[in-house]
Backbone as CSV, one residue per row, in Angstrom:
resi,resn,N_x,N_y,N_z,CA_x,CA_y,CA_z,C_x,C_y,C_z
1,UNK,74.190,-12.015,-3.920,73.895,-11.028,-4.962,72.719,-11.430,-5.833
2,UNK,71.894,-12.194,-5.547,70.484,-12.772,-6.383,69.686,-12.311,-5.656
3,UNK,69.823,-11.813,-4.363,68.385,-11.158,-4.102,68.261,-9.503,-4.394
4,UNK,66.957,-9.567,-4.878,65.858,-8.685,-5.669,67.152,-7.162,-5.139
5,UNK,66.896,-7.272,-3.746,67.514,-5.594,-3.594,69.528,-5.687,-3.616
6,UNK,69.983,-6.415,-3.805,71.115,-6.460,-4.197,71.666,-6.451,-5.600
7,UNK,70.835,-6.568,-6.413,70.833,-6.143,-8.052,70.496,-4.724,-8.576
8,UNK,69.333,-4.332,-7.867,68.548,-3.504,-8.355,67.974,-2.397,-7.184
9,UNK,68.169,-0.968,-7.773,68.113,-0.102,-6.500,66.447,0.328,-7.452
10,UNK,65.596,-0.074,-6.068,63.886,-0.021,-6.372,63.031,1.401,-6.482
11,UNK,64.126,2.562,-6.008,63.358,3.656,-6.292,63.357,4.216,-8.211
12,UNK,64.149,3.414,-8.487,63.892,4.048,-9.966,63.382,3.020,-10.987
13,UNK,62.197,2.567,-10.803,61.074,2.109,-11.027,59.441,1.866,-10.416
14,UNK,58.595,2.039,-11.658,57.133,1.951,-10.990,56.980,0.883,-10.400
15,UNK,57.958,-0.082,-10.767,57.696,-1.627,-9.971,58.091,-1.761,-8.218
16,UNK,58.874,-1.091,-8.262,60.049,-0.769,-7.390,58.901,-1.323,-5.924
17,UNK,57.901,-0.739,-5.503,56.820,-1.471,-4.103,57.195,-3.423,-4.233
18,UNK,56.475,-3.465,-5.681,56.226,-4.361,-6.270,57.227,-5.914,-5.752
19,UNK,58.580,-5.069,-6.469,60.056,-6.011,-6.561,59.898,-6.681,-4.691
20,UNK,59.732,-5.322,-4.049,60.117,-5.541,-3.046,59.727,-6.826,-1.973
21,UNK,58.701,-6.610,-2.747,58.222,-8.025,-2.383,58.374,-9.689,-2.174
22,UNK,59.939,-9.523,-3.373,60.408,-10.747,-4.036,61.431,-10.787,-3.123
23,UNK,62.153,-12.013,-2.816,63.266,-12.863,-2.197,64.806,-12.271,-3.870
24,UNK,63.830,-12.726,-4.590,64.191,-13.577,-5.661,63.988,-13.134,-6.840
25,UNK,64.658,-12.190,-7.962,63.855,-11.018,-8.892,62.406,-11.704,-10.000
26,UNK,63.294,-13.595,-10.461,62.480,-13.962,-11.411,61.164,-14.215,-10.349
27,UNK,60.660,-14.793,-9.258,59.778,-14.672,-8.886,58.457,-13.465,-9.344
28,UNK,58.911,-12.500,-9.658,58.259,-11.612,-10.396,57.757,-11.514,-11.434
29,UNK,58.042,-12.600,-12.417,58.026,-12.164,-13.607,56.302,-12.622,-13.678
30,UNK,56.392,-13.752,-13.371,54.408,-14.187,-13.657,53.353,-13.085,-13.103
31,UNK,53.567,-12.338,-12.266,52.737,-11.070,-12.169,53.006,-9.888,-12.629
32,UNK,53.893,-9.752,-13.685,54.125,-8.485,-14.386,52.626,-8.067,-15.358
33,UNK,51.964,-8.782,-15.739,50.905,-8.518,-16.628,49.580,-7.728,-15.393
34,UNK,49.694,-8.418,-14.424,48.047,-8.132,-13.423,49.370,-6.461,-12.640
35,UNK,50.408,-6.681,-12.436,51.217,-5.231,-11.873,51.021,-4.008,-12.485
36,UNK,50.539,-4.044,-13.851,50.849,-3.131,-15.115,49.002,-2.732,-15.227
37,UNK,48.067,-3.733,-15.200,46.687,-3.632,-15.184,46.402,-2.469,-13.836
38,UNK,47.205,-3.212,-12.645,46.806,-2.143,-11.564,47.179,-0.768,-11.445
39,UNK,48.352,-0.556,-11.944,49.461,0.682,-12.129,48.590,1.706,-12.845
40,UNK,48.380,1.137,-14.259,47.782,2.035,-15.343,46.764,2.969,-14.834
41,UNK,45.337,2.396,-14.048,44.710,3.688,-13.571,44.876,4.662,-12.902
42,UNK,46.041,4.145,-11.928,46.429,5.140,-10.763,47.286,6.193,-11.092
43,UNK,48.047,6.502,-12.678,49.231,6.942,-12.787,48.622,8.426,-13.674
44,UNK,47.652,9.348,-13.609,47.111,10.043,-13.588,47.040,10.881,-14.814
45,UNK,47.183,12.234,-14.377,47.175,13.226,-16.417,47.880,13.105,-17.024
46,UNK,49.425,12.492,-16.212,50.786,12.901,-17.184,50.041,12.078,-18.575
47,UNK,49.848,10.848,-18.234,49.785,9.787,-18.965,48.371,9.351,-19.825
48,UNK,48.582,9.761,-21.002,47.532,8.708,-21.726,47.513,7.681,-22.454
49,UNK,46.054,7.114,-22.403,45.480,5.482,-22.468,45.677,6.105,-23.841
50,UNK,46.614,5.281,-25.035,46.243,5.290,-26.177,45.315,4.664,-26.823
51,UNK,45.811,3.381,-26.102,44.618,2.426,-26.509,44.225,1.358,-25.409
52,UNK,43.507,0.490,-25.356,42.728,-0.495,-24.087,44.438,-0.894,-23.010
53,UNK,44.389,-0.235,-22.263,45.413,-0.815,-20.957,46.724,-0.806,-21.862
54,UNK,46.955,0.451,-22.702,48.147,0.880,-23.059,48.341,2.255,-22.393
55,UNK,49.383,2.789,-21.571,49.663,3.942,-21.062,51.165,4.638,-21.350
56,UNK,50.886,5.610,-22.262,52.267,6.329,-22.246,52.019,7.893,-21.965
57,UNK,53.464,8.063,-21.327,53.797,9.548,-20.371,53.782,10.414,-22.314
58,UNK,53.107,11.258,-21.207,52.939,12.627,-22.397,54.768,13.204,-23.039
59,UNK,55.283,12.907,-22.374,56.418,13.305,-22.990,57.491,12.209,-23.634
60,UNK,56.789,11.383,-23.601,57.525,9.970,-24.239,57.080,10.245,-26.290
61,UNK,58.053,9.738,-26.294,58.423,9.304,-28.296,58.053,8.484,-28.891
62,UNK,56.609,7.810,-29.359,56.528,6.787,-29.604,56.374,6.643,-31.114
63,UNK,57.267,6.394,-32.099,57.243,6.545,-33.167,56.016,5.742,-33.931
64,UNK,55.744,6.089,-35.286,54.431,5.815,-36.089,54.354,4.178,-36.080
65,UNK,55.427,3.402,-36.806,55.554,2.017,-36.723,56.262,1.438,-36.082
66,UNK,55.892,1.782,-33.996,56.229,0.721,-33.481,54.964,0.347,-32.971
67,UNK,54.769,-0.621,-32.543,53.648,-1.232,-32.111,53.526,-1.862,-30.714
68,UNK,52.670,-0.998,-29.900,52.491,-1.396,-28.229,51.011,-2.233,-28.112
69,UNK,51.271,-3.642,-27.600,49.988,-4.402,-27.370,50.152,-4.167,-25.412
70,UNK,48.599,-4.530,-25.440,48.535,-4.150,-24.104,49.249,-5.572,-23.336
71,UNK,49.209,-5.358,-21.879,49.093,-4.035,-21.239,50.612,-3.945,-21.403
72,UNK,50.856,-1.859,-21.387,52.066,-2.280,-21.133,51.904,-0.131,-20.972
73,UNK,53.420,0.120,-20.433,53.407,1.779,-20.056,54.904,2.122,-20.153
74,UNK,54.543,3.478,-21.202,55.749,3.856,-21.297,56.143,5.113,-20.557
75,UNK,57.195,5.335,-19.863,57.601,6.359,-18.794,58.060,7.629,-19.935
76,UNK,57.982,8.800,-18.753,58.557,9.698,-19.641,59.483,9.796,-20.420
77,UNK,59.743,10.662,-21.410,61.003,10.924,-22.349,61.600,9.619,-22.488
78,UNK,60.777,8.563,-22.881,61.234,7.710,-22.820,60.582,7.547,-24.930
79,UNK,62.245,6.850,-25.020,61.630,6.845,-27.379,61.568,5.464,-27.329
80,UNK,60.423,4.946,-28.111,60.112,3.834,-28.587,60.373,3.795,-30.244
81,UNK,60.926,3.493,-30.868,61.574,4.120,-32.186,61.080,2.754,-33.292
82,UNK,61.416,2.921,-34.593,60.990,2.540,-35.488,60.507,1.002,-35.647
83,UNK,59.684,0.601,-35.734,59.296,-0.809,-35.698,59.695,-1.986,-34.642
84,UNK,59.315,-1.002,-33.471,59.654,-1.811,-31.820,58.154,-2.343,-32.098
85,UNK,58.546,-3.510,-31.640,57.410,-4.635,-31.317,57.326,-4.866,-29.309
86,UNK,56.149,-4.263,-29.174,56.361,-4.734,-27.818,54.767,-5.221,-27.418
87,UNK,55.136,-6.522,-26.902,54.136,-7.738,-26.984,53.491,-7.547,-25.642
88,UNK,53.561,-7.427,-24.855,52.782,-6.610,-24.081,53.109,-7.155,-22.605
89,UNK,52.711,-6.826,-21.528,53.583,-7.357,-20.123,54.705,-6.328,-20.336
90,UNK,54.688,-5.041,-20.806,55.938,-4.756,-20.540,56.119,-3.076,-20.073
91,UNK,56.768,-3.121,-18.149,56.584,-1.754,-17.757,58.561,-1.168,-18.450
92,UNK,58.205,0.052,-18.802,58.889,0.599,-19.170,59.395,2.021,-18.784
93,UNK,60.554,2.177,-18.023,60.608,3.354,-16.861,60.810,4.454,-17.655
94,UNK,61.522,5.309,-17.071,61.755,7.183,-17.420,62.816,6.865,-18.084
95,UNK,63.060,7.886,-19.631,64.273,8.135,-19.953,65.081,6.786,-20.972
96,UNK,64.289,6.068,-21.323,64.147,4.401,-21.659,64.678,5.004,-23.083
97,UNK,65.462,3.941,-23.707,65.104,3.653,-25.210,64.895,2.296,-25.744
98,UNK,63.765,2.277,-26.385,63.620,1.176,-26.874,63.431,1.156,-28.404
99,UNK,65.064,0.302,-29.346,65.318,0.674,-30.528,64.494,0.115,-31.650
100,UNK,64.916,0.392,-32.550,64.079,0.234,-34.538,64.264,-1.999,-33.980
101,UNK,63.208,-2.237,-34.234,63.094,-3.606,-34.405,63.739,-4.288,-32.952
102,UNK,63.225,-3.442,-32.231,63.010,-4.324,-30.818,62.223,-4.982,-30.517
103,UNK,62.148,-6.128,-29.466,60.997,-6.355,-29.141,61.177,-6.935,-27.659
104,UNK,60.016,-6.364,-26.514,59.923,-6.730,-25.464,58.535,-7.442,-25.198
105,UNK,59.047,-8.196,-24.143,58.064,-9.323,-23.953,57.969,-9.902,-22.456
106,UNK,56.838,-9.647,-21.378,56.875,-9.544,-19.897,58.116,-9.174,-19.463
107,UNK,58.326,-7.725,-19.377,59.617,-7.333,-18.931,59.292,-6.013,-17.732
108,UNK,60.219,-5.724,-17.153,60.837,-4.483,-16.673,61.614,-3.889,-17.054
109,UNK,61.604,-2.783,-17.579,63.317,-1.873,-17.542,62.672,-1.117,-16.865
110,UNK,63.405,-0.957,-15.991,63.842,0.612,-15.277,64.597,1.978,-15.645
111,UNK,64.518,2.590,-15.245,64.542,3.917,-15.586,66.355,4.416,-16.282
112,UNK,66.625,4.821,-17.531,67.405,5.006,-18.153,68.237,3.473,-18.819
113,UNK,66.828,2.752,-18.941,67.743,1.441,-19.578,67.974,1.497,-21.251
114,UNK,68.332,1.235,-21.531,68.982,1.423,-23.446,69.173,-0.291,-23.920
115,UNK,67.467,-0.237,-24.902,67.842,-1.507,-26.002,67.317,-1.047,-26.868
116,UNK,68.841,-0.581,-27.706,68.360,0.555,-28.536,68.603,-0.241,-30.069
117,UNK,69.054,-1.267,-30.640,69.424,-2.131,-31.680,68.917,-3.472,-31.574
118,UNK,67.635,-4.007,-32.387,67.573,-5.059,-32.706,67.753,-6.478,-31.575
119,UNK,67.131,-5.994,-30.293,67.054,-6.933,-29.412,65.895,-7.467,-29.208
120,UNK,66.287,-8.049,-28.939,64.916,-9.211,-28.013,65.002,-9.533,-26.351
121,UNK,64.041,-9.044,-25.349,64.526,-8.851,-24.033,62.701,-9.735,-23.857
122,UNK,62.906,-10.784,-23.066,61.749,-11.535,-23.013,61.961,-11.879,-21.517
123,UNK,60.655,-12.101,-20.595,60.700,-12.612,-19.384,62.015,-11.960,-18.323
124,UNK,62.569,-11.187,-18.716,63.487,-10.216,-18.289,63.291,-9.461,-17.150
125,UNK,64.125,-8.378,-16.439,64.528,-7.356,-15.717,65.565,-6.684,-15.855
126,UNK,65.315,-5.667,-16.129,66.799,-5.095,-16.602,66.642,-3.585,-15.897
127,UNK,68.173,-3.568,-15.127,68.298,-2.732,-13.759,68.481,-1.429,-14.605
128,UNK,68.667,-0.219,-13.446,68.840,1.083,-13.757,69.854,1.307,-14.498
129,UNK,70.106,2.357,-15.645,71.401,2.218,-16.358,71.894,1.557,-17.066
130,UNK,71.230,0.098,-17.263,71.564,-0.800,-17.948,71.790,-0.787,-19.489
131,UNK,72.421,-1.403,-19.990,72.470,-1.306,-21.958,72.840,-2.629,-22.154
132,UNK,72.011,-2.598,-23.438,72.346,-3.768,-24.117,72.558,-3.814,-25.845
133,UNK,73.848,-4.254,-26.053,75.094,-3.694,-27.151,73.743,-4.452,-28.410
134,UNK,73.741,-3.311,-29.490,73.453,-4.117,-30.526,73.111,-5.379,-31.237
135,UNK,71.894,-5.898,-31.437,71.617,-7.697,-31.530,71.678,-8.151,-30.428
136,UNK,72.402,-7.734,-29.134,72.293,-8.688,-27.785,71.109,-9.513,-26.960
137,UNK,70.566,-10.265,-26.996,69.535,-10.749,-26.486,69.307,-11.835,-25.481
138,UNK,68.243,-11.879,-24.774,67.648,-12.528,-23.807,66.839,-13.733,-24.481
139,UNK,67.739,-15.303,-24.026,66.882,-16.437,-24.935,66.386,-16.484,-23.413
140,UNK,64.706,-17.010,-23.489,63.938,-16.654,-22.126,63.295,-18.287,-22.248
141,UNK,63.893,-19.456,-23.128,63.273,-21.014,-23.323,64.395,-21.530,-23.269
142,UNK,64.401,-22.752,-22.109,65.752,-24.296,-22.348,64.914,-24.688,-23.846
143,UNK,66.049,-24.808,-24.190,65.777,-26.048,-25.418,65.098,-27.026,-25.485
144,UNK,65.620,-27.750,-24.173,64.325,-29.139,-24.087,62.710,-28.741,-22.997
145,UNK,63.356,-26.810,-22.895,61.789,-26.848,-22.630,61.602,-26.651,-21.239
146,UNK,62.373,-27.267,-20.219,62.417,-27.648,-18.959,62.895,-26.441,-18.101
147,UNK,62.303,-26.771,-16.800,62.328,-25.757,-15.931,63.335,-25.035,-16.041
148,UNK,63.758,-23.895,-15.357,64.899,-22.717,-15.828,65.866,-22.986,-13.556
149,UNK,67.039,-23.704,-14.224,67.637,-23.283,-13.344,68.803,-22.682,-12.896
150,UNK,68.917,-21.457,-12.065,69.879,-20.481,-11.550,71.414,-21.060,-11.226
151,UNK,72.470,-21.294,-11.991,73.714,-21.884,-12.188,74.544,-20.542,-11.289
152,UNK,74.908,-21.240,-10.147,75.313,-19.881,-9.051,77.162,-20.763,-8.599
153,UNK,77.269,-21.041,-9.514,78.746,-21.929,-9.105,78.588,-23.161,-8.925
154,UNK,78.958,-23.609,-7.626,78.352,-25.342,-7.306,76.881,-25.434,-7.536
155,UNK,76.511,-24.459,-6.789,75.170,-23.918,-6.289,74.425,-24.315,-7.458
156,UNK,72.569,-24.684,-7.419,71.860,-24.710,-8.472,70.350,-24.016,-7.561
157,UNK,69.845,-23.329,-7.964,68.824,-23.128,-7.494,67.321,-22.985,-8.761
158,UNK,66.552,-23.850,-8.095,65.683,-24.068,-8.959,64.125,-23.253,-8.994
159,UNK,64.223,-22.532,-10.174,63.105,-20.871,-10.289,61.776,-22.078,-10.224
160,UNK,61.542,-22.713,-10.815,59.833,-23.389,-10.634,59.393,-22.520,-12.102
161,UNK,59.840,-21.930,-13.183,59.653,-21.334,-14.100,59.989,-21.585,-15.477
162,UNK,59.329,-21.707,-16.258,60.113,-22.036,-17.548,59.993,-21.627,-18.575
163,UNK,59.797,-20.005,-18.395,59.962,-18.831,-19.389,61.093,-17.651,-18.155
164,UNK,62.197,-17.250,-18.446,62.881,-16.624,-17.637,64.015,-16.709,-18.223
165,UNK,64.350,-15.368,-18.938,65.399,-14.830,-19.969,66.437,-14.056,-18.841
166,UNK,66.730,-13.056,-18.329,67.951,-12.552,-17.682,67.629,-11.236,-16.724
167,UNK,68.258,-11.333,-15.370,68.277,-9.891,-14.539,69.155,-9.321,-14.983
168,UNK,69.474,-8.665,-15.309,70.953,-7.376,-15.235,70.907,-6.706,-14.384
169,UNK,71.448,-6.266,-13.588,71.482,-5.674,-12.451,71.799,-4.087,-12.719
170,UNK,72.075,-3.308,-11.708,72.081,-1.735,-12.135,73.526,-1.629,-12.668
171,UNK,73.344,-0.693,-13.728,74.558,-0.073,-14.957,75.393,-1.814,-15.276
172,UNK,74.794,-2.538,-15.672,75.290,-3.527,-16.365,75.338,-3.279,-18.115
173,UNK,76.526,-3.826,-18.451,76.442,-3.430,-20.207,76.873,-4.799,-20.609
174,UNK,76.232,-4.979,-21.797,75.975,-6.492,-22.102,76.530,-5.913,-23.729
175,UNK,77.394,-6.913,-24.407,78.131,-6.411,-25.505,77.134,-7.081,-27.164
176,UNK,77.665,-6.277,-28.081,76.850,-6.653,-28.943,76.864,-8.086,-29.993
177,UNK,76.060,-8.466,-29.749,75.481,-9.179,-29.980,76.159,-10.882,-29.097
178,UNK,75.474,-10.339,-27.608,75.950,-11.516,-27.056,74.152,-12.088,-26.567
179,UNK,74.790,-13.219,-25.856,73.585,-13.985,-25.842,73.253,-14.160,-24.099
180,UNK,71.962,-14.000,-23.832,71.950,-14.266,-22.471,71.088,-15.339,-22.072
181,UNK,71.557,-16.896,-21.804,70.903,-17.637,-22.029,69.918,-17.877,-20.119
182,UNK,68.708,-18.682,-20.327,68.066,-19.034,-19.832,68.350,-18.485,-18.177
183,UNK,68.060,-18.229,-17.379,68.569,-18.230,-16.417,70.060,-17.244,-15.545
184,UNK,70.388,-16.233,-16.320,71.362,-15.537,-16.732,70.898,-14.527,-15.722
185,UNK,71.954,-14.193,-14.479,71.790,-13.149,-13.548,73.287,-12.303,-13.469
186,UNK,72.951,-11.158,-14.089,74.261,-10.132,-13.635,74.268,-9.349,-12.466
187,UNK,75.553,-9.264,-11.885,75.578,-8.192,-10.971,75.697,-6.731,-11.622
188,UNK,75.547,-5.982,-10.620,75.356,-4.468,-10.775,77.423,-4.411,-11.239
189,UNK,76.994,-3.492,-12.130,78.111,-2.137,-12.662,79.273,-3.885,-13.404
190,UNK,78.406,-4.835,-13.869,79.469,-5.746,-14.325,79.205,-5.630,-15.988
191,UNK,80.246,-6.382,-16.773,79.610,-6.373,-18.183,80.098,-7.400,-18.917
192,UNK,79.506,-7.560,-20.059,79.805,-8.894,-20.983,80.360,-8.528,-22.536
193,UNK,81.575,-8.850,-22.569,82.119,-9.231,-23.708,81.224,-8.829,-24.829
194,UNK,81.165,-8.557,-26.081,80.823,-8.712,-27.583,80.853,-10.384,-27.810
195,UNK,79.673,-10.689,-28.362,79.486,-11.952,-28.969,79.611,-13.371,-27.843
196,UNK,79.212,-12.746,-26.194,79.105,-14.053,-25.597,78.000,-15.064,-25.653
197,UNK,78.368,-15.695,-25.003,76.842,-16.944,-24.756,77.026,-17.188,-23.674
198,UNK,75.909,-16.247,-22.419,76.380,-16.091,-20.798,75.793,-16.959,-20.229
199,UNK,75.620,-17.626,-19.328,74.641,-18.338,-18.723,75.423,-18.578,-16.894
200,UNK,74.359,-18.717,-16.196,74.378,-19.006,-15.054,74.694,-17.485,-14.325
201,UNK,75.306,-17.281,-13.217,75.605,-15.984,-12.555,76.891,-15.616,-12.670
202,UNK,76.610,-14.137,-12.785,77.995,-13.220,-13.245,78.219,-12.305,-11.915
203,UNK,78.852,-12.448,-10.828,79.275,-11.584,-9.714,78.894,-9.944,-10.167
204,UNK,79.370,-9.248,-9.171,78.895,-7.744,-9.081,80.662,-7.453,-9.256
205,UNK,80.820,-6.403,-10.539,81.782,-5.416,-10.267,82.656,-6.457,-11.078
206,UNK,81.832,-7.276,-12.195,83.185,-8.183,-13.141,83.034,-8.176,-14.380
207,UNK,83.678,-8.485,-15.442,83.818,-8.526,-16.624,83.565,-10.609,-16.957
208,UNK,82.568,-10.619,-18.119,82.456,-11.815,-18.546,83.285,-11.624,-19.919
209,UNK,84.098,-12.396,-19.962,85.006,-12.343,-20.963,84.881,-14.138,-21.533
210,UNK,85.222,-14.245,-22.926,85.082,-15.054,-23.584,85.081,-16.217,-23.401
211,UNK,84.432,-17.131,-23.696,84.448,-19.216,-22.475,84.352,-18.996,-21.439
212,UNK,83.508,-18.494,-21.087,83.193,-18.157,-19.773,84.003,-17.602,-18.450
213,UNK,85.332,-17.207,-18.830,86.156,-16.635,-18.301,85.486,-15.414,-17.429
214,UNK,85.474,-14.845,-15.981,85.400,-14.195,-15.294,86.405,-13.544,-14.565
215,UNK,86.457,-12.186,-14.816,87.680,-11.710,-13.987,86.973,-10.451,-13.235
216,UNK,87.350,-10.040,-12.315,87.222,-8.921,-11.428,87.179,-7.486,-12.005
217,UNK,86.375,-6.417,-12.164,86.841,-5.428,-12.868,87.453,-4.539,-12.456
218,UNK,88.562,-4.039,-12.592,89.379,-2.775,-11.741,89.651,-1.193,-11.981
């Protein structure tokens, strides 16, 4: 369940060619900035350049004080709302919300993802459907700094990366104000507790419940 098309169904995103490319979703993340440079010219009238290698869909919401640094593109009907900070590296699909004092940073969401309260989603991917509960955030740095590695049970697999905050996989809901530390891969349609601190891999189709407790969802 860590590879790219077992998390994430690729037609409902502009990345979606892109992903396909990957074994491995974080493999992606260091070319999200040159993906978003190439995208922007090709993506035609809907969309205008507000400003240098910023692109948002004509029917997207982008309120007065949030602030888009390049490069980065916002999909249709998609609201960028009151004092979203988005640092730039960041494609943003159809139907998106991105809330009052957000901030994204080399990311993906795909199409109908919701971080609609006071998050921080950095070095990220976050699948179709996805939400993330109020304050919930993506820490995308180890502490001591050091490479970021994928905690898969016994298993360790090592990204070669050491900015890489969390996949969520499709319709994953992440509770408010939990934490998704370094290296943090969810499966599709699973979700996390209010107030966790997740780390390593969360199966497809489970509930992360408190100390790391995992149970099956039914």
């Amino acid at each position: 369940m860590l590879i790219t098309t077992d998390l994430f169904d690729l037609d409902h995103s502009l990345a979606g060619e892109y992903l396909a490319r990957f074994e491995y979703p974080w493999d992606a993340l260091d070319g999200i900035r040159d993906l978003i440079l190439a995208l922007g010219p090709t993506l035609g009238d809907e969309y205008e350049e507000t400003s240098p290698n910023v692109w948002v869909h004509k029917t997207a919401k982008v309120f007065p004080s949030a602030y888009l640094s390049a490069p980065c593109i916002i999909g249709p009907r998609t609201e960028v709302r009151h004092c979203a900070f988005i640092r730039g590296s960041a494609l943003v699909g159809a139907d998106c919300v991105v809330g009052n004092s957000v901030e994204l940073k080399n990311v993906i969401l795909f199409d109908h993802v919701q971080t609609p309260h006071y998050n921080y989603v950095g070095d990220s991917i976050l699948g179709y459907f996805s939400h993330m509960g109020a304050g919930s955030i993506t820490s995308n740095v180890k502490s001591d700094k050091k490479l970021v590695v994928v905690h898969n049970g016994s298993e360790q697999i090592e990204t070669g990366v050491k900015k890489f905050g969390a996949m969520l996989g499709d319709y994953v809901e992440v509770g408010c104000n939990a934490v998704c530390n370094p290296g943090t891969v969810i499966g599709r349609h699973s979700s996390v507790y209010p107030t966790s601190c997740v780390r390593g891999v969360v199966p497809e189709g489970s509930i992360f419940k408190d100390n790391g407790v995992i149970v099956e969802r039914r």
